[in-house]
C-alpha positions as CSV (number, residue, x, y, z in Angstrom):
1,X,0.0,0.0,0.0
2,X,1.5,3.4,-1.0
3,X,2.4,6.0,1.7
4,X,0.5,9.1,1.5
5,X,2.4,12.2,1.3
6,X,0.6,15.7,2.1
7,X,1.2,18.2,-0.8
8,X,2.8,21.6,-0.6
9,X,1.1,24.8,-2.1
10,X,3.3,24.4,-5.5
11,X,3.1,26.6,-8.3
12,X,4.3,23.8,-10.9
13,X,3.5,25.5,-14.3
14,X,6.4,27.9,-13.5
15,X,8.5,25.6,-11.6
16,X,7.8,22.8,-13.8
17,X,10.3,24.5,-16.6
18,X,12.8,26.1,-13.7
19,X,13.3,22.4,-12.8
20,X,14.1,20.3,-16.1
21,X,16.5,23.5,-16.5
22,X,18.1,22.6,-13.0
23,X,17.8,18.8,-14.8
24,X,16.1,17.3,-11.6
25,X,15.0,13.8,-11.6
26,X,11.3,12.8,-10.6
27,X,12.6,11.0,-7.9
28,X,14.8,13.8,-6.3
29,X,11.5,16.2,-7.0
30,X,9.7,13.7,-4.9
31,X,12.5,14.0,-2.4
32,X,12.2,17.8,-1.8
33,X,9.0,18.1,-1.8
34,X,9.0,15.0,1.4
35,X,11.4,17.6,2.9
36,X,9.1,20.5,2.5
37,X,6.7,18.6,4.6
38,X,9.0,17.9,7.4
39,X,10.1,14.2,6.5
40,X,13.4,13.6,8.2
41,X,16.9,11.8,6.8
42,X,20.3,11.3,8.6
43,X,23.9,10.6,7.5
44,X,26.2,9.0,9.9
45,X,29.7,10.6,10.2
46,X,30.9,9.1,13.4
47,X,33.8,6.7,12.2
48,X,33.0,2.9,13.0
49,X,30.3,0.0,11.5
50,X,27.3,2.6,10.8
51,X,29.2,5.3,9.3
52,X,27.5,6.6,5.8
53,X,24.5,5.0,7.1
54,X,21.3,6.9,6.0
55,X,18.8,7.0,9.3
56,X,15.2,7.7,8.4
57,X,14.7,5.9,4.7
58,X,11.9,4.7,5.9
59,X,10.0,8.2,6.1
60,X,10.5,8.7,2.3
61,X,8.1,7.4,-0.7
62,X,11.6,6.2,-3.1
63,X,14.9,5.1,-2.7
64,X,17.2,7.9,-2.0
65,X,20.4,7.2,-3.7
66,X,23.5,9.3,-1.7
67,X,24.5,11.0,-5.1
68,X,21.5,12.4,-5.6
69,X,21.9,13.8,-2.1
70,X,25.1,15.2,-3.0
71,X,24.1,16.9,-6.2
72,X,21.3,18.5,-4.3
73,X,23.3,19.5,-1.7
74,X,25.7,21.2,-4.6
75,X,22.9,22.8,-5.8
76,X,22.4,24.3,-2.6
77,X,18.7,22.8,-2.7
78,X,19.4,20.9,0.7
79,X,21.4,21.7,3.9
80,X,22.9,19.4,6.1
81,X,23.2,20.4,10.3
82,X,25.1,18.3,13.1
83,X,23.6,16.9,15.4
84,X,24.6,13.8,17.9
85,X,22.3,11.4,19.0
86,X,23.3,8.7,22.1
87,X,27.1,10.2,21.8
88,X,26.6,9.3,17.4
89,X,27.0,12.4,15.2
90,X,24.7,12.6,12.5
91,X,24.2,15.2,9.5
92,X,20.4,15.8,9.4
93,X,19.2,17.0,6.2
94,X,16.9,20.1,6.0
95,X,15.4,21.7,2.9
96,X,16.9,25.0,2.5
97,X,15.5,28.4,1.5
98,X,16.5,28.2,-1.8
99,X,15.0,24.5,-2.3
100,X,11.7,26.0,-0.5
101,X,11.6,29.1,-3.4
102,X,12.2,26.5,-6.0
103,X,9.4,24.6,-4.8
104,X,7.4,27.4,-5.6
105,X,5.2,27.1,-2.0
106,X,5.2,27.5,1.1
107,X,4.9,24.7,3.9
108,X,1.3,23.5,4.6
């Protein structure tokens, strides 16, 4: 049974274009706009058996593949913050301002 995702206010007629210009993939699409509505991901960095690990998969309709997390994060689409959990450090991944504007919406 497929997870139901709650939409964003998105103005996709003039986003649509701004995105196949940015070439974005359906999937990573589908990955912002999980982020716009507060779905969380996690990247182990502490050295040891869990390190690259993505926490949170789960939350997220697709596979998220790490290079299309690093191309959106070179994009500037997508910020990463620290943050240690039980003495682990972990990146968490936030959509920035910019990914937000080219959404085209505002969080709902």
């Amino acid at each position: 049974m497929a997870k139901s995702v709650p939409k964003i206010r998105a103005h996709w007629r003039v986003t649509g274009a701004l995105m196949k210009t940015m070439k974005l993939t359906e999937p990573q699409i589908r990955f912002l706009e999980e982020l716009a509505n507060d779905a969380t991901i996690s990247l182990c960095v502490e050295p040891g058996a869990s390190f690259g690990e993505l926490i949170g998969k789960n939350n997220f309709s697709g596979n998220i593949q790490k290079k299309s997390l690093f191309k959106l994060t070179a994009m500037g689409l997508i910020i990463f913050d620290l943050a240690v959990y039980y003495g682990i450090r972990y990146m968490d991944c936030h959509l920035s301002a910019k990914g937000l504007d080219i959404l085209g919406g505002e969080r709902v």
